[in-house]
PDB file of N, CA, C, O and CB in Angstrom:
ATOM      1  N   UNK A   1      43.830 -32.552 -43.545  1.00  0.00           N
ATOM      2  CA  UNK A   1      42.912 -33.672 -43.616  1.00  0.00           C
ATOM      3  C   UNK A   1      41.477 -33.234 -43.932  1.00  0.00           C
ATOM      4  O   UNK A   1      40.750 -33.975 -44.594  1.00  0.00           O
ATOM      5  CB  UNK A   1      42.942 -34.435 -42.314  1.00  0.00           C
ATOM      6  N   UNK A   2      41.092 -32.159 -43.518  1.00  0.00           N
ATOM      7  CA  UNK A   2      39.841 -31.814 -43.448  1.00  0.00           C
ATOM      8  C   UNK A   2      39.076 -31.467 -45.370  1.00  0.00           C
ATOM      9  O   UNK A   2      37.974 -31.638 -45.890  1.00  0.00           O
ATOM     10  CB  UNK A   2      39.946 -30.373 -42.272  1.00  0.00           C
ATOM     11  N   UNK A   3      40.396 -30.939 -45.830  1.00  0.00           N
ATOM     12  CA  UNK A   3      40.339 -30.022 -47.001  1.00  0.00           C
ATOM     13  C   UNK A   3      40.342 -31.269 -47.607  1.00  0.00           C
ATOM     14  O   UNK A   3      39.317 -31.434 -48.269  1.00  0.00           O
ATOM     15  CB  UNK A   3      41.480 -28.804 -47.379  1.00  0.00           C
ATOM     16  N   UNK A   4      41.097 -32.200 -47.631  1.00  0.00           N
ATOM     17  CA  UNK A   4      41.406 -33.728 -48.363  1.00  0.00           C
ATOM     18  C   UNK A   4      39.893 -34.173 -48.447  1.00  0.00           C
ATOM     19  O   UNK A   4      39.586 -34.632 -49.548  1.00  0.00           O
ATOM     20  CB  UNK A   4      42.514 -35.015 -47.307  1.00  0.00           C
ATOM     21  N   UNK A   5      38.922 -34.131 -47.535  1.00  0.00           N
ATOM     22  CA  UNK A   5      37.335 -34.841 -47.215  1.00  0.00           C
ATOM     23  C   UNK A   5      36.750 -33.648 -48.061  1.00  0.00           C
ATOM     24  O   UNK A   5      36.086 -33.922 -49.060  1.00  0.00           O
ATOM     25  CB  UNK A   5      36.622 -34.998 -45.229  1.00  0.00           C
ATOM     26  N   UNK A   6      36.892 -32.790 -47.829  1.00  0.00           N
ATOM     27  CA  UNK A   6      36.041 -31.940 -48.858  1.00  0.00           C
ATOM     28  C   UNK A   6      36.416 -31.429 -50.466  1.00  0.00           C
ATOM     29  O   UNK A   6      35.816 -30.541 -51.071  1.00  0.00           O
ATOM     30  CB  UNK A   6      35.846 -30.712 -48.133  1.00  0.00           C
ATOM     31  N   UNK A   7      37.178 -31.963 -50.808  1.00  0.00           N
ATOM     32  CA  UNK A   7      38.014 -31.998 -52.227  1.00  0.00           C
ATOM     33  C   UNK A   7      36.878 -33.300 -52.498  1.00  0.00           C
ATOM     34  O   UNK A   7      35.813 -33.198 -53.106  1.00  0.00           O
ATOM     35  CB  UNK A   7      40.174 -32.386 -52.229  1.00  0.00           C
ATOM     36  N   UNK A   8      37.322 -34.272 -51.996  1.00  0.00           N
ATOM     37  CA  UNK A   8      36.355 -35.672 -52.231  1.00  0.00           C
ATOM     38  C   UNK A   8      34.828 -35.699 -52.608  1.00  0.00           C
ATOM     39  O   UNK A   8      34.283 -36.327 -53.515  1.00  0.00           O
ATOM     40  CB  UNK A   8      36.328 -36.450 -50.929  1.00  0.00           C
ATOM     41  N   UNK A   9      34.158 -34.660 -51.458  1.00  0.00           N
ATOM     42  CA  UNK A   9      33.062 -34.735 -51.456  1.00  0.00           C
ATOM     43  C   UNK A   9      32.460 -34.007 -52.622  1.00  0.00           C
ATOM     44  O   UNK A   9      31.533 -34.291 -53.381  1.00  0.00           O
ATOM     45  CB  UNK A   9      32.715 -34.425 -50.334  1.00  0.00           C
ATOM     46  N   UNK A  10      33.477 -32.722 -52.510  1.00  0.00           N
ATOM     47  CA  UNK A  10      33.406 -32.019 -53.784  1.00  0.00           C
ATOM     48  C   UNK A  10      33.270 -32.551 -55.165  1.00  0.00           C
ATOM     49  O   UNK A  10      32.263 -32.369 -55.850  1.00  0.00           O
ATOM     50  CB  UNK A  10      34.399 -31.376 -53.839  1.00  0.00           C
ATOM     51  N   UNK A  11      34.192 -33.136 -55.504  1.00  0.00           N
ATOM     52  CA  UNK A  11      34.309 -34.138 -56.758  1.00  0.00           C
ATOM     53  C   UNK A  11      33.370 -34.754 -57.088  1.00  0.00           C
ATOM     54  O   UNK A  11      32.938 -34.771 -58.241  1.00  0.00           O
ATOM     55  CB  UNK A  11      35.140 -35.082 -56.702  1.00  0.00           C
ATOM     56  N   UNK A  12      32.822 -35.458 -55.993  1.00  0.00           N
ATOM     57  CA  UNK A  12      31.623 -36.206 -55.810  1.00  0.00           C
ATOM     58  C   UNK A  12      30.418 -35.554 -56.511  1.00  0.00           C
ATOM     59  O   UNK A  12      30.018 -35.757 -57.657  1.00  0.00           O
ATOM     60  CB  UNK A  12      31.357 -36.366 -54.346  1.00  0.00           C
ATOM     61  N   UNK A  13      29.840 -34.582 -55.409  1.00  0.00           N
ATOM     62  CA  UNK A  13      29.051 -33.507 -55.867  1.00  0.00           C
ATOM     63  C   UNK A  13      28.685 -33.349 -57.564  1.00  0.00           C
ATOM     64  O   UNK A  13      27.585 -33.445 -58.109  1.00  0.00           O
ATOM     65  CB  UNK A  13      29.821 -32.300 -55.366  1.00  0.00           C
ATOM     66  N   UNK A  14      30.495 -32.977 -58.380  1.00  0.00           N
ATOM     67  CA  UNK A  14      30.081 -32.397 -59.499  1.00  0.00           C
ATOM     68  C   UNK A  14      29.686 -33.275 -60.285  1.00  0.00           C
ATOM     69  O   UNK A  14      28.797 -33.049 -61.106  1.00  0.00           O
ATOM     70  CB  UNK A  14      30.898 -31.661 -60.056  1.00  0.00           C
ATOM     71  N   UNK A  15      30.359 -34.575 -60.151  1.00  0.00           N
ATOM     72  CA  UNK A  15      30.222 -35.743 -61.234  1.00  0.00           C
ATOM     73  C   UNK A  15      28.612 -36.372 -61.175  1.00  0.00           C
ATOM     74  O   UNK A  15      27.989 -36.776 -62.157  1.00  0.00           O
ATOM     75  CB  UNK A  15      31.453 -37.088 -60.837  1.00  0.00           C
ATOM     76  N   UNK A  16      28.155 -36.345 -59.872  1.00  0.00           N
ATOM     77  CA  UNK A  16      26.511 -36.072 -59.547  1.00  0.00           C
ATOM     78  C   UNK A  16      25.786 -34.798 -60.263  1.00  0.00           C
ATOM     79  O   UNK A  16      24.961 -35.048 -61.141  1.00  0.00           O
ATOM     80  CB  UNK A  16      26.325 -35.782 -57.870  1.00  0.00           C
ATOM     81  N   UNK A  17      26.004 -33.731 -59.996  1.00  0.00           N
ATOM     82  CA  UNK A  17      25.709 -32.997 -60.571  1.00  0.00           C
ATOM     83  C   UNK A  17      25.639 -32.769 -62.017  1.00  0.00           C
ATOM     84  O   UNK A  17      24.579 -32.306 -62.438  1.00  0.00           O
ATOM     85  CB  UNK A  17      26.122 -32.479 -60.108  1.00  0.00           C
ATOM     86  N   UNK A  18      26.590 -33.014 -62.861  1.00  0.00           N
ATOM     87  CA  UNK A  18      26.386 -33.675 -64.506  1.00  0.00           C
ATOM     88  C   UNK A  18      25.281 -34.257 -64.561  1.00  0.00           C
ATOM     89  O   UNK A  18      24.309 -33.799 -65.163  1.00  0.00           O
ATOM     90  CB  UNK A  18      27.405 -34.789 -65.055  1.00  0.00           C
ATOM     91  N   UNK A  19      25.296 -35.260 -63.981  1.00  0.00           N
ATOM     92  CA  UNK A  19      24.048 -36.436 -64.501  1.00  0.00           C
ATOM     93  C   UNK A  19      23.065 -36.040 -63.834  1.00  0.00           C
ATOM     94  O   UNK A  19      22.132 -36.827 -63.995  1.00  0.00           O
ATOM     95  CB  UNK A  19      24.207 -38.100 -64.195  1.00  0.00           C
ATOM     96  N   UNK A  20      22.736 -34.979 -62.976  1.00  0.00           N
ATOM     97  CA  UNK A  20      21.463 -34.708 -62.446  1.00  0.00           C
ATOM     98  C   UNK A  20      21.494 -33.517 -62.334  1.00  0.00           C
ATOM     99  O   UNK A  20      21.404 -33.184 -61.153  1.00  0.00           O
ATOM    100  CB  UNK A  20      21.073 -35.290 -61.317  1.00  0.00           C
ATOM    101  N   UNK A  21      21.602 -32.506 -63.181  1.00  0.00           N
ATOM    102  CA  UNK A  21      21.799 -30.935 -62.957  1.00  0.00           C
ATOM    103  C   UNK A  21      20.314 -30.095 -62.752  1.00  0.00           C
ATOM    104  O   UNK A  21      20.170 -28.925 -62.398  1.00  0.00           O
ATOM    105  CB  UNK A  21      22.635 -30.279 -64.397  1.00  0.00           C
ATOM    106  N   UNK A  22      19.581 -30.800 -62.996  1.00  0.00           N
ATOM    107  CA  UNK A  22      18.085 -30.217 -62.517  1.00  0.00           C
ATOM    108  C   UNK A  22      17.565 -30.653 -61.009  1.00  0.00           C
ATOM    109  O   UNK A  22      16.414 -30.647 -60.572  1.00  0.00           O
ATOM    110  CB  UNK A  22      16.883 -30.820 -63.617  1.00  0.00           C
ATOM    111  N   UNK A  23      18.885 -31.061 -60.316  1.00  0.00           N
ATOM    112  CA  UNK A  23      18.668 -31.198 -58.772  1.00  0.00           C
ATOM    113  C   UNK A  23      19.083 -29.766 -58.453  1.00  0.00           C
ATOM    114  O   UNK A  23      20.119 -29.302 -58.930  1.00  0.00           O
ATOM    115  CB  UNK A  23      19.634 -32.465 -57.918  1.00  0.00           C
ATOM    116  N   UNK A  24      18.246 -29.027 -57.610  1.00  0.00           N
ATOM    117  CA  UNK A  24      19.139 -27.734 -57.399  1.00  0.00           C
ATOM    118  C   UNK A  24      19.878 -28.141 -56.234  1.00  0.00           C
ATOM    119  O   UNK A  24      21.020 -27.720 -56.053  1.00  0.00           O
ATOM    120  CB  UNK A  24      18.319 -26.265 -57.139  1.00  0.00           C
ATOM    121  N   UNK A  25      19.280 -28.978 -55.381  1.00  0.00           N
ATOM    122  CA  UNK A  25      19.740 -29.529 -53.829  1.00  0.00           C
ATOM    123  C   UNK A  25      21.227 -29.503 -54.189  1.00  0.00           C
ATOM    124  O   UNK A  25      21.947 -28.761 -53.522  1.00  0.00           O
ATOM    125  CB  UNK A  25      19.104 -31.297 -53.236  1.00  0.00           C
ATOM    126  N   UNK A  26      21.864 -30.369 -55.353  1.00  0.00           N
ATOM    127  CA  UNK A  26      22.798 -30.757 -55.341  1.00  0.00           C
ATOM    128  C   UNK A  26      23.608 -29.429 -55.230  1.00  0.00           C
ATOM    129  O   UNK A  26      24.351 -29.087 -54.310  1.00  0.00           O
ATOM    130  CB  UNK A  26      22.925 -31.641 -56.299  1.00  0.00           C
ATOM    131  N   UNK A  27      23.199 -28.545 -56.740  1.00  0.00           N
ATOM    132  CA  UNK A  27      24.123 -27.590 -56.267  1.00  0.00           C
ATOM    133  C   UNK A  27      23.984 -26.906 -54.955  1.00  0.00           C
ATOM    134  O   UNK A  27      25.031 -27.336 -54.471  1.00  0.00           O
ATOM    135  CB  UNK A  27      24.181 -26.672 -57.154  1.00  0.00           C
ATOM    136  N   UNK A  28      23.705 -26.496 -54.435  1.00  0.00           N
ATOM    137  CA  UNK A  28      23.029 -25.665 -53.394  1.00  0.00           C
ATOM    138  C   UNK A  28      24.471 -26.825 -51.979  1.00  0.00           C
ATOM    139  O   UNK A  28      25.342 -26.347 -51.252  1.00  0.00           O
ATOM    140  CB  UNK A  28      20.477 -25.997 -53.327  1.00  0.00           C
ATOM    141  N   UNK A  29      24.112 -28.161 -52.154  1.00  0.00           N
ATOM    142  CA  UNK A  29      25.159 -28.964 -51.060  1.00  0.00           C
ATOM    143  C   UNK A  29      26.388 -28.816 -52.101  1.00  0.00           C
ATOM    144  O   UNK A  29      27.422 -28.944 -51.447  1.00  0.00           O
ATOM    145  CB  UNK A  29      24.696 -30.919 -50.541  1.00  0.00           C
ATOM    146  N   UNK A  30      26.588 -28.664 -53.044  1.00  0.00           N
ATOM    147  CA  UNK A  30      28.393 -28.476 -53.812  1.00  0.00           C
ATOM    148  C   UNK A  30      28.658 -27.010 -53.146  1.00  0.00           C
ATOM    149  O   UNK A  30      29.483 -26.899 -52.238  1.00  0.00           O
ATOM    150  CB  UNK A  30      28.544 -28.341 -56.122  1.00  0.00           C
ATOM    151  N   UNK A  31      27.959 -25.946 -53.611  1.00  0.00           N
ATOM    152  CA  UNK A  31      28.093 -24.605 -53.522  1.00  0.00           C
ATOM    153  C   UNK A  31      28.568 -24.164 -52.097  1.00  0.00           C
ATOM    154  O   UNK A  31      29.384 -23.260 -51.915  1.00  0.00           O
ATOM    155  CB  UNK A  31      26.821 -23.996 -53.905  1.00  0.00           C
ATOM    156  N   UNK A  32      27.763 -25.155 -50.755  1.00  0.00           N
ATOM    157  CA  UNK A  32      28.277 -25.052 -49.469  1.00  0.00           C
ATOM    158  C   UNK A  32      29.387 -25.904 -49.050  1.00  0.00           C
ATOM    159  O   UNK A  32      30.078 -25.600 -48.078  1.00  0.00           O
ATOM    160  CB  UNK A  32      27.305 -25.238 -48.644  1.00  0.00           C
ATOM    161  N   UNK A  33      29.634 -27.207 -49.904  1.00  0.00           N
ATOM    162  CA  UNK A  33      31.089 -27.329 -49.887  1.00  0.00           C
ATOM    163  C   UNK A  33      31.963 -26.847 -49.814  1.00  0.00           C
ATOM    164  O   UNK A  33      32.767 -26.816 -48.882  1.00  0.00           O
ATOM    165  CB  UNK A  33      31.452 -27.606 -50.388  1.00  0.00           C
ATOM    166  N   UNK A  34      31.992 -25.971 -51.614  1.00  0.00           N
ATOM    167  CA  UNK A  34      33.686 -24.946 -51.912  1.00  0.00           C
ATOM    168  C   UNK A  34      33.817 -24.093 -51.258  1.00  0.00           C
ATOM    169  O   UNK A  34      34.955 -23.744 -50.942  1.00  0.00           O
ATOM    170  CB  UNK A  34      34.039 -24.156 -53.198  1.00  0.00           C
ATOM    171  N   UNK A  35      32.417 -23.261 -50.688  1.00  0.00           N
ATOM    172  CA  UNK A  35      32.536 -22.260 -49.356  1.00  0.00           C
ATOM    173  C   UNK A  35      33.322 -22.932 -47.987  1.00  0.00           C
ATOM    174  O   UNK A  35      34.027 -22.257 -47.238  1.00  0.00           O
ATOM    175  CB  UNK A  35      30.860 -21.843 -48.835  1.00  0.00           C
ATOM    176  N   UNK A  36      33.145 -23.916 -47.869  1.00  0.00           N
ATOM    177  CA  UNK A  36      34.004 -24.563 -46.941  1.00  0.00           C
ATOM    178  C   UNK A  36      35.190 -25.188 -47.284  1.00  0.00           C
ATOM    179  O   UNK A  36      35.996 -25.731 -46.528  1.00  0.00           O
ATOM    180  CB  UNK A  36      33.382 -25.405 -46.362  1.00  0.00           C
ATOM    181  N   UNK A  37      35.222 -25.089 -48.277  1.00  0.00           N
ATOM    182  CA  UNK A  37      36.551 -25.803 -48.706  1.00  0.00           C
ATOM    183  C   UNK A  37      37.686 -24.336 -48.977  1.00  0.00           C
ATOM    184  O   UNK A  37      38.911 -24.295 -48.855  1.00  0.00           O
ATOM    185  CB  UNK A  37      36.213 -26.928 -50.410  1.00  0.00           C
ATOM    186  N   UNK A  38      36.756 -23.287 -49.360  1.00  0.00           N
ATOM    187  CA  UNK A  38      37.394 -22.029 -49.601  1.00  0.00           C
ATOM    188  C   UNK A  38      37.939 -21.538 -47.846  1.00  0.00           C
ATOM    189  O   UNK A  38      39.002 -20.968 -47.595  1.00  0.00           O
ATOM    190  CB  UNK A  38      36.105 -20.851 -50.471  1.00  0.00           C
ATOM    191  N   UNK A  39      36.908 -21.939 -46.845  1.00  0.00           N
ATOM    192  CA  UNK A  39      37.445 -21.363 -45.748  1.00  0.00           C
ATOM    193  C   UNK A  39      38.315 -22.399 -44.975  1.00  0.00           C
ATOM    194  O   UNK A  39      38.309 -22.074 -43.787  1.00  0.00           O
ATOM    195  CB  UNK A  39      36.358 -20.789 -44.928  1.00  0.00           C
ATOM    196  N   UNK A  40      38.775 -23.090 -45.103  1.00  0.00           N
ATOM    197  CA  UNK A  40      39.951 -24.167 -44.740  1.00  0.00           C
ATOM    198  C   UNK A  40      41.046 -24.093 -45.370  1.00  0.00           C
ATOM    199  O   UNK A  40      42.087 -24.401 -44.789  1.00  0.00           O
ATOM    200  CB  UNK A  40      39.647 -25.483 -44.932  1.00  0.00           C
ATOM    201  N   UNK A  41      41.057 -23.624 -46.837  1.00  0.00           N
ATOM    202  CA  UNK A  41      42.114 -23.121 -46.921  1.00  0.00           C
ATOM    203  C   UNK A  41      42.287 -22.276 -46.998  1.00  0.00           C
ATOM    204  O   UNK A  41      43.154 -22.093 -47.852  1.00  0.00           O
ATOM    205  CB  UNK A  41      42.602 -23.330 -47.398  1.00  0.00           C
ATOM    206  N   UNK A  42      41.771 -20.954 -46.323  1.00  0.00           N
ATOM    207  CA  UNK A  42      42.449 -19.886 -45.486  1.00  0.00           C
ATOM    208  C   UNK A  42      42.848 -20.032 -44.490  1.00  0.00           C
ATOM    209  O   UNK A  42      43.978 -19.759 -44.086  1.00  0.00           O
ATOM    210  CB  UNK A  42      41.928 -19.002 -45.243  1.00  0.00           C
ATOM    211  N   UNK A  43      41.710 -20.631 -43.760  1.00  0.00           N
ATOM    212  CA  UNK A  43      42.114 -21.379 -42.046  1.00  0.00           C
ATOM    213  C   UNK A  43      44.073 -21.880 -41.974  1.00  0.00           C
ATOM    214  O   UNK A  43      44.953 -21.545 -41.181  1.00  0.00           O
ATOM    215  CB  UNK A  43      40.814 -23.473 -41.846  1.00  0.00           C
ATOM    216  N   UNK A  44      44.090 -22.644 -43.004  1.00  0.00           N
ATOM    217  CA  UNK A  44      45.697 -23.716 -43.506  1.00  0.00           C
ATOM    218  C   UNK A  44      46.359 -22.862 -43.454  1.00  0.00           C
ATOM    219  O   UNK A  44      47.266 -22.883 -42.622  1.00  0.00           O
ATOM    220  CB  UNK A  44      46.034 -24.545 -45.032  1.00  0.00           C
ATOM    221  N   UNK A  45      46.135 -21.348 -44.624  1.00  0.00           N
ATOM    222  CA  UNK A  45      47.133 -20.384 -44.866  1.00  0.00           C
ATOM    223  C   UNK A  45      47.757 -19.910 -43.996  1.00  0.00           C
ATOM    224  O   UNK A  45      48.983 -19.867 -43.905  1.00  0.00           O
ATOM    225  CB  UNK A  45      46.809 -19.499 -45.398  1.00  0.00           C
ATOM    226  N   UNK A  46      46.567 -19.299 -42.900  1.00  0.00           N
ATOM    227  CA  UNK A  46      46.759 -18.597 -41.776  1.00  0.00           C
ATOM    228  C   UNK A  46      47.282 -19.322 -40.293  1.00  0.00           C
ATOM    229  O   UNK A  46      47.447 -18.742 -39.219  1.00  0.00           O
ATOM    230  CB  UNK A  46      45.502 -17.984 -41.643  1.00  0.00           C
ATOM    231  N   UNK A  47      47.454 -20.559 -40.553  1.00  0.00           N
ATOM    232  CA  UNK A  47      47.754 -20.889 -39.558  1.00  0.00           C
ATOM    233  C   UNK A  47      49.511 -21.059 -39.975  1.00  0.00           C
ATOM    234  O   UNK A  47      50.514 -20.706 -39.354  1.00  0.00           O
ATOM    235  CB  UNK A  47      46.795 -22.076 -39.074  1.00  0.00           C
ATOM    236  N   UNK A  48      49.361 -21.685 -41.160  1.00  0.00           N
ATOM    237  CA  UNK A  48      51.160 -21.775 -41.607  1.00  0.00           C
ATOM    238  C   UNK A  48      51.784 -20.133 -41.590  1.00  0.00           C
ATOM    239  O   UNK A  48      52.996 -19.932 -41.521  1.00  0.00           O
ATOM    240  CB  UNK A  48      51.419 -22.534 -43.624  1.00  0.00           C
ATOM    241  N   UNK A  49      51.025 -19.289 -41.644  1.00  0.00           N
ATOM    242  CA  UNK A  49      51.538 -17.793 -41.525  1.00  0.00           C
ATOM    243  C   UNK A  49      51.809 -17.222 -40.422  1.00  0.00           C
ATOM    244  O   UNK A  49      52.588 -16.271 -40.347  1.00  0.00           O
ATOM    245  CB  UNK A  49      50.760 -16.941 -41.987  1.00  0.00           C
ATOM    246  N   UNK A  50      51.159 -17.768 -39.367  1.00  0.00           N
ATOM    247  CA  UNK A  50      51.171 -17.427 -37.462  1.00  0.00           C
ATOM    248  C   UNK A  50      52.152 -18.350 -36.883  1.00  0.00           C
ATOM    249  O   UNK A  50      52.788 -18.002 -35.888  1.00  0.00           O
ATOM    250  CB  UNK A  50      49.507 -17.819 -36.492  1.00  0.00           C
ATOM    251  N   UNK A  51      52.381 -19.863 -37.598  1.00  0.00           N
ATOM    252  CA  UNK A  51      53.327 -20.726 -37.662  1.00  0.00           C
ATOM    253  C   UNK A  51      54.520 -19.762 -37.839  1.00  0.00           C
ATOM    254  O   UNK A  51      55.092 -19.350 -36.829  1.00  0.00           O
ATOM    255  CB  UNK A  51      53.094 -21.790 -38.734  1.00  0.00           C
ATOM    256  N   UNK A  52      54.945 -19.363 -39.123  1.00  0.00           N
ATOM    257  CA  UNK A  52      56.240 -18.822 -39.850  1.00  0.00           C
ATOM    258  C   UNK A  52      56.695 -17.577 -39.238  1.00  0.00           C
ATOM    259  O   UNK A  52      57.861 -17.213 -39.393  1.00  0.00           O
ATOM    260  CB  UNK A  52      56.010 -18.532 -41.391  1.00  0.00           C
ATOM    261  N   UNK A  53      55.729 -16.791 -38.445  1.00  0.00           N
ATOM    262  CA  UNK A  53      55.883 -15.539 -37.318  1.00  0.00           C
ATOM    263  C   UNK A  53      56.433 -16.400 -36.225  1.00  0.00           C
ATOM    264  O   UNK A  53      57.554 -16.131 -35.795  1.00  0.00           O
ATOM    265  CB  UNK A  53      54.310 -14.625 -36.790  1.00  0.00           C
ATOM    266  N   UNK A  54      55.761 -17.406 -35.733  1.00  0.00           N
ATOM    267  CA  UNK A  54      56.045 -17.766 -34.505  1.00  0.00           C
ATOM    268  C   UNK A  54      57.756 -18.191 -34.463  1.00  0.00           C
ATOM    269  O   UNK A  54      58.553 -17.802 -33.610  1.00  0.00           O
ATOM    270  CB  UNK A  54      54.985 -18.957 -34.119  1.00  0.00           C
ATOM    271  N   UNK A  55      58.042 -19.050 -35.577  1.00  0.00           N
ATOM    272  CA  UNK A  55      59.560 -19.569 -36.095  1.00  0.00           C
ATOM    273  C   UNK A  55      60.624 -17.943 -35.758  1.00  0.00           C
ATOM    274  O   UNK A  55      61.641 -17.820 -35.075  1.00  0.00           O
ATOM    275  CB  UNK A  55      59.458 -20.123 -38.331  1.00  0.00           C
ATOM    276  N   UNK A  56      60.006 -17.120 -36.401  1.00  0.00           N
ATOM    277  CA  UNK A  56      61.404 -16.034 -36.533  1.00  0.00           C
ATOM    278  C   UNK A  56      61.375 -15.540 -35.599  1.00  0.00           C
ATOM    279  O   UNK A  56      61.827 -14.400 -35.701  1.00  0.00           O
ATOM    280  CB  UNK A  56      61.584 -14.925 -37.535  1.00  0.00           C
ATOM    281  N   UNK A  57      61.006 -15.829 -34.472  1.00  0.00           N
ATOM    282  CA  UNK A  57      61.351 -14.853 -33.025  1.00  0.00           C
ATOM    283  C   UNK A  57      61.819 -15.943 -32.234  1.00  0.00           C
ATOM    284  O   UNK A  57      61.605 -16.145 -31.039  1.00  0.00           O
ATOM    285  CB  UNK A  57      59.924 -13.946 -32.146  1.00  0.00           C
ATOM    286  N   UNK A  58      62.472 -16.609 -33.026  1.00  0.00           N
ATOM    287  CA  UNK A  58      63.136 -17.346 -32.033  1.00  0.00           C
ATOM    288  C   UNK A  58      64.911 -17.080 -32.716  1.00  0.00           C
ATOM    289  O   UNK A  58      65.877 -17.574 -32.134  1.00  0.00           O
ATOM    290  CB  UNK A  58      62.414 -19.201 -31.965  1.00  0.00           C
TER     291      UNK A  58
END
């Protein structure tokens, strides 16, 4: 869910960003997006991976 809100916001961001690319703000709030969007889905990876350990010892 989290990654779903920041895909959005993301999108958002760039299509703003086109039409106003001499905002640096904007990039600067996109740029700290995909950094967060980059660390959620590691967060996802790693949790379905500690998940898939946890499954085979049973």
């Amino acid at each position: 869910m989290p990654e779903q809100i920041l895909i959005v916001v993301d999108e958002a961001l760039r299509d703003w960003a086109e039409r106003a690319p001499y905002l640096s703000r904007l990039w600067t709030c996109r740029n700290a997006v995909r950094e967060a969007l980059a660390a959620e889905i590691r967060r996802v990876r790693l949790a379905r991976l500690a998940a898939g350990e946890a499954g085979e010892g049973r």
